[in-house]
N, C-alpha and C positions, 0 to 999 in steps of 0.2 A: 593281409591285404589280398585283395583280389586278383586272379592270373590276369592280364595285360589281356593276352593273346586271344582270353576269349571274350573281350569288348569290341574286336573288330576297329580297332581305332585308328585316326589317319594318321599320316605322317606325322606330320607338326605335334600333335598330341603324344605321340609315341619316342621322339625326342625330348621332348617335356620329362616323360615319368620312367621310361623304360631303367632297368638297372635302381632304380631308387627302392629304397626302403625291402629292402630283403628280409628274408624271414629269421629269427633268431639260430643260430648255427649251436651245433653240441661241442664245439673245441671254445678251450680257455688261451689268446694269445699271451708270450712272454713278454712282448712289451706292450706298454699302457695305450690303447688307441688314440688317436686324437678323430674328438667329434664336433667337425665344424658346424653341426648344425646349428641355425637360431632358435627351432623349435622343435617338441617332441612329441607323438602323436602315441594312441592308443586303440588296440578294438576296443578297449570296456570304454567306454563313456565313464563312467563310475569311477573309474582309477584316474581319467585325466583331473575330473570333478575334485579326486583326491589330491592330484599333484598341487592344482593350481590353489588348492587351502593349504601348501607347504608341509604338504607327507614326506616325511624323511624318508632319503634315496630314492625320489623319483620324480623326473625331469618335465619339465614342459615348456621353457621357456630360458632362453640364456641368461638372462639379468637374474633370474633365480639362482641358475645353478647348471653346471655342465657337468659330464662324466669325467672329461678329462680331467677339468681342474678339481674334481671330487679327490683324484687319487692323488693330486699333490697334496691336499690339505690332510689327506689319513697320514701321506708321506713327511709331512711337516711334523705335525700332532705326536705322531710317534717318534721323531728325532726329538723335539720340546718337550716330550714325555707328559704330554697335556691329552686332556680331551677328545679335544676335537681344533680347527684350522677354518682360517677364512681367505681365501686364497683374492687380489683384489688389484690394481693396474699399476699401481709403483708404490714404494713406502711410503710417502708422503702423504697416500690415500690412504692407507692402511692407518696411519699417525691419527686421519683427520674421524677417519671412521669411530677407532677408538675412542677418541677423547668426545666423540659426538654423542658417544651410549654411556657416557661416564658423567658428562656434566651440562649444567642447562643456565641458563638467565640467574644470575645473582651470584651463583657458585666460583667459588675460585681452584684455579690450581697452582701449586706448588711444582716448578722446573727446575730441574740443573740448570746452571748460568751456560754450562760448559756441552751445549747442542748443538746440532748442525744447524747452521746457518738458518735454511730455510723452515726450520721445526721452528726457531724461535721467529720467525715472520708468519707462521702459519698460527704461533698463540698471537702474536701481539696486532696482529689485523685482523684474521679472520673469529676468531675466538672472542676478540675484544668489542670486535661490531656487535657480538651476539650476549653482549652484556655478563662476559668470563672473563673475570681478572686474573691476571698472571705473578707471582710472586715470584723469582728467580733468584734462588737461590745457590750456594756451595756445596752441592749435594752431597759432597766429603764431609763436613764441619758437619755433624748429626743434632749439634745444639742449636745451629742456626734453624737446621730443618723444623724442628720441635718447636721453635718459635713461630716459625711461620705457620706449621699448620696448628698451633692451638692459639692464632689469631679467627679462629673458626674459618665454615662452609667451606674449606677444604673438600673437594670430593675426589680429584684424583693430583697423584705426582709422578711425575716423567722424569726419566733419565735415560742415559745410556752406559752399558754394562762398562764398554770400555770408552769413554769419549774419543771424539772428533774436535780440535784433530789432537790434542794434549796427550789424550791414552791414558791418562786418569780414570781408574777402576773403581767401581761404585760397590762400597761395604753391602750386598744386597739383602743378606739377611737382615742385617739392622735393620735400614733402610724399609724393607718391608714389614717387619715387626712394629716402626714407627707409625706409618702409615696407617696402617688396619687397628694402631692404639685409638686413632683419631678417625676412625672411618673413611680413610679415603683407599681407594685404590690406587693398585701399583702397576703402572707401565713402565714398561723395560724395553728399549730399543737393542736388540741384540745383535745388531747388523757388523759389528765388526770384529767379537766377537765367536758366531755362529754357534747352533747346537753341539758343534766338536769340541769348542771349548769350555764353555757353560750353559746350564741348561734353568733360566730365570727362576721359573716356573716351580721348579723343586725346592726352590732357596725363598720361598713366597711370593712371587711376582704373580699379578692376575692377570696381566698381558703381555703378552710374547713378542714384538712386533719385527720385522725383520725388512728389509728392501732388500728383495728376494734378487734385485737385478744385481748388486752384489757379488757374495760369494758360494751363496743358494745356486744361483746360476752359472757361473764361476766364467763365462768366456765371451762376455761383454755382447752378446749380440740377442737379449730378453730384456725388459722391462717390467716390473711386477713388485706387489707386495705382499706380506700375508701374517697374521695374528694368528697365534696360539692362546688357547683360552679354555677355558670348563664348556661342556654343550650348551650351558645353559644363556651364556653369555656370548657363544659364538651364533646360536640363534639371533640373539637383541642385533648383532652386528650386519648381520643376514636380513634384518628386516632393513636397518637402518640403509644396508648396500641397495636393498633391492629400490628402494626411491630415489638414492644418489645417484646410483646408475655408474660405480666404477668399476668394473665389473673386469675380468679377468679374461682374456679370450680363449678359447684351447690350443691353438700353438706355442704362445708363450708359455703355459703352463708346462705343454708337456717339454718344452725346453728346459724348465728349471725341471722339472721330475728328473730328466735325465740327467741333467749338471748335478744334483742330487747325489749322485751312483758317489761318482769320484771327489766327493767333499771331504771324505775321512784322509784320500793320500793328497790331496790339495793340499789341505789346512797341513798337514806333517810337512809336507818341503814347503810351505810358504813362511813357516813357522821356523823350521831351519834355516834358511834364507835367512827370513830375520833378524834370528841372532847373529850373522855372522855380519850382515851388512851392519845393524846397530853396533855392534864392536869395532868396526875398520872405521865408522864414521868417528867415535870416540876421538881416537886416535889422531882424525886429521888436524890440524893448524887451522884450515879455514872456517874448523865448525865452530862454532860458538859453544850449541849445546844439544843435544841429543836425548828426544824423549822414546822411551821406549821401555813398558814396566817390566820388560826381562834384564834392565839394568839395575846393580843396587840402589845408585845415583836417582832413581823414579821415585817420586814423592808416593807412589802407589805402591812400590815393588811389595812389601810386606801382606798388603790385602792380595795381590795378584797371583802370589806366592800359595795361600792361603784357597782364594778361589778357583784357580785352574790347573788346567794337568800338570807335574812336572815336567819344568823345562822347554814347557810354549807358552806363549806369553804374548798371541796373535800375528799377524802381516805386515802390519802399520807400524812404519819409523819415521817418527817425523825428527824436523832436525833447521836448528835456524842457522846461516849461514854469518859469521863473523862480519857485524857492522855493513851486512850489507843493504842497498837501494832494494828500488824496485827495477829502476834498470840493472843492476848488477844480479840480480834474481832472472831477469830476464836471461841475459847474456849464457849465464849458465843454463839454463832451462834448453834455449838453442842451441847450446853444444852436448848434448844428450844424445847419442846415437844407434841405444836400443832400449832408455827406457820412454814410455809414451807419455809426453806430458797431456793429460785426460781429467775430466772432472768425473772420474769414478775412481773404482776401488774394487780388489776382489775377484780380479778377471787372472787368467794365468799366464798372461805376461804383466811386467812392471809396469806402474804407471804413477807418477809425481802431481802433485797438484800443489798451488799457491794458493791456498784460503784466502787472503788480501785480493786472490783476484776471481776466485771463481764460488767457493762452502762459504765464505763467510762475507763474501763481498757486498753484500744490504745491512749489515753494523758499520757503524761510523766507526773513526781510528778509533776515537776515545774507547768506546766500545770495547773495539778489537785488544786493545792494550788493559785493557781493564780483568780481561781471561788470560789474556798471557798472548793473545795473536799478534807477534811483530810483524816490520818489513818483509826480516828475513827468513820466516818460517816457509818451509816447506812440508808435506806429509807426502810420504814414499809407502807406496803399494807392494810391496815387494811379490813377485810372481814365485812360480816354478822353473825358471831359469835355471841356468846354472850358475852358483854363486859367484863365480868369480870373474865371470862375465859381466853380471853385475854391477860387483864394485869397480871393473874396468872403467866399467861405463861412467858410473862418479870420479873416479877418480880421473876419467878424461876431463869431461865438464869443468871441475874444480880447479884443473892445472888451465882450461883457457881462461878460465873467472880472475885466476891468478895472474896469466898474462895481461889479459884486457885491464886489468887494475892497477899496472903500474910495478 
């Protein structure tokens, strides 16, 4: 770029540009810059020519492509042990991206019954206007699955590694060896989960997909999504992004890069935590029942066993309260006085959510009762707390639930 100073330019002009666009520097920084810019400029003519025909690594434009969020998707890719990464505005886009380069008018896909709420409103509306049937299946029962997809035009099947909010863990190898029998692809929601504890991809999954606002991000103040996948198909997603326009901004990215760092001792004391919360809740009078596949009592525990590290068995404890309402659900949820009742997950403090009132709350009871979602279920975030703070904290809750009930 040209020196300023020898334009002779007036004010206002020199407020405009001055300090912009500096010349490339010979230092490498330690941490990942963030580049707000919306567009990227060049001396060569010929390279922008190049950019804006989608030459790999090199920018022009934000709906294409940023630096910053370039180095989450390497940072993704290499913890998924995949390809390449598509870094994109929250899971839900990431969900909708995918199954957009996967299936078209006539095609059907084959789901777990047992998805987050809004995954299954984003097949049965949006998917279903665009002439994509849904099949929804038991994604555990591998005979059922085999039924459905050799009812043909199966082209892709969804699940998630560990369900929401059950935590029923998906056989992935089968599962993907089923799949790819019958030509469909495999999407794997790995959000609760995370790369720490399995990695889809190696087990046959051809997409990765994650709501990076999660545990990617681990401290509830990002929004984001992002697929692992082969280059080849993380291109098709890239073109399809570049029209939808959900695009990734570079703050939040470099938010989740850096919540990244500290995912491996996250997941280790949230994971700890866990167990120890899922064991005390056992134990109490007022639970009913307690799902959690680190317990043997888990209709999963043996595939969980099987699939992930020893002796972590994810965050998530859900757990349905003895015969209780929605106002007795409530009551307790108000006497909670450090975990945060939130509709997420994955942050590192606690955080409790009611699926009846917030994940699953667009399925009818019937619905809900048809997966297993009672009254009284709750799903418990378990943070890095310290454990027995905790279970103070339920076990406050649980003794007013006991008072207020009589």
């Amino acid at each position: 770029m040209q020196d300023l100073r020898r334009l002779h330019l007036r004010f206002a002009t020199r407020a405009v540009h001055a300090g912009e666009r500096p010349a490339p520097r010979d230092f490498v920084p330690t941490a990942t810059p963030i580049y707000p810019s919306s567009t990227f400029i060049y001396e060569d003519l010929d390279r922008m020519d190049a950019a804006l025909g989608g030459a790999e690594g090199v920018f022009v434009y934000g709906r294409y492509g940023n630096p910053t969020t370039e180095a989450l998707e390497a940072a993704v890719a290499a913890l998924e042990e995949q390809e390449a990464a598509l870094a994109v505005g929250s899971g839900m886009a990431a969900l909708h991206v995918t199954l957009l380069s996967c299936v078209e008018t006539g095609d059907r896909i084959v789901a777990s019954r047992d998805l987050y709420g809004q995954t299954i409103t984003l097949l049965r509306l949006v998917f279903a206007s665009l002439g994509v049937e849904t099949e929804f299946v038991d994604i555990l029962d591998l005979d059922q699955v085999e039924r459905a997809l050799a009812e043909g035009r199966a082209r892709a099947v969804l699940c998630e590694t560990i369900s929401n909010p059950l935590l029923r863990v998906t056989d992935l190898p089968a599962l993907a060896e089923l799949a790819h029998r019958y030509g469909a692809r495999l999407i794997v929601d790995n959000t609760f989960a995370t790369p720490y504890l399995v990695r889809p991809g190696t087990l046959g999954a051809d997409y990765v997909v994650h709501s990076a606002t999660k545990y990617l991000g681990g401290h509830g103040d990002v929004t984001a999504g992002i697929v692992a996948t082969t280059a080849d198909r993380r291109w098709e997603l890239n073109e399809i992004n570049k029209t939808v326009g959900s695009v990734l901004g570079p703050f939040e990215a470099f938010l989740v890069l850096r919540g990244i760092k500290t995912l491996p001792l996250r997941m280790q004391r949230q994971c700890a935590n866990a167990v120890r919360v899922a064991n005390w809740l056992v134990e109490h009078p007022l639970v009913e029942r307690v799902y959690y596949p680190g317990l043997p009592s888990h209709p999963s525990h043996e595939t969980a066993v099987r699939l992930l590290p020893p002796g972590e068995y994810g965050a998530i404890v859900s757990f349905e309260l003895r015969d209780a309402t929605r106002e007795q659900v409530f009551t307790f949820l108000r006497s909670l006085r450090l975990i945060i009742p939130a509709t997420t997950l994955g942050d590192v403090y606690s955080e409790i959510l009611y699926p009846v009132m917030s994940s699953h709350r667009g399925l009818s009871p019937e619905e809900r009762r048809a997966i297993g979602i009672g009254e009284g279920l709750l799903r418990l975030s378990v943070g890095i707390e310290h454990p027995e703070d905790i279970i103070a904290d339920l076990d406050h809750a649980l003794a007013a639930l006991e008072r207020a009930s009589g």
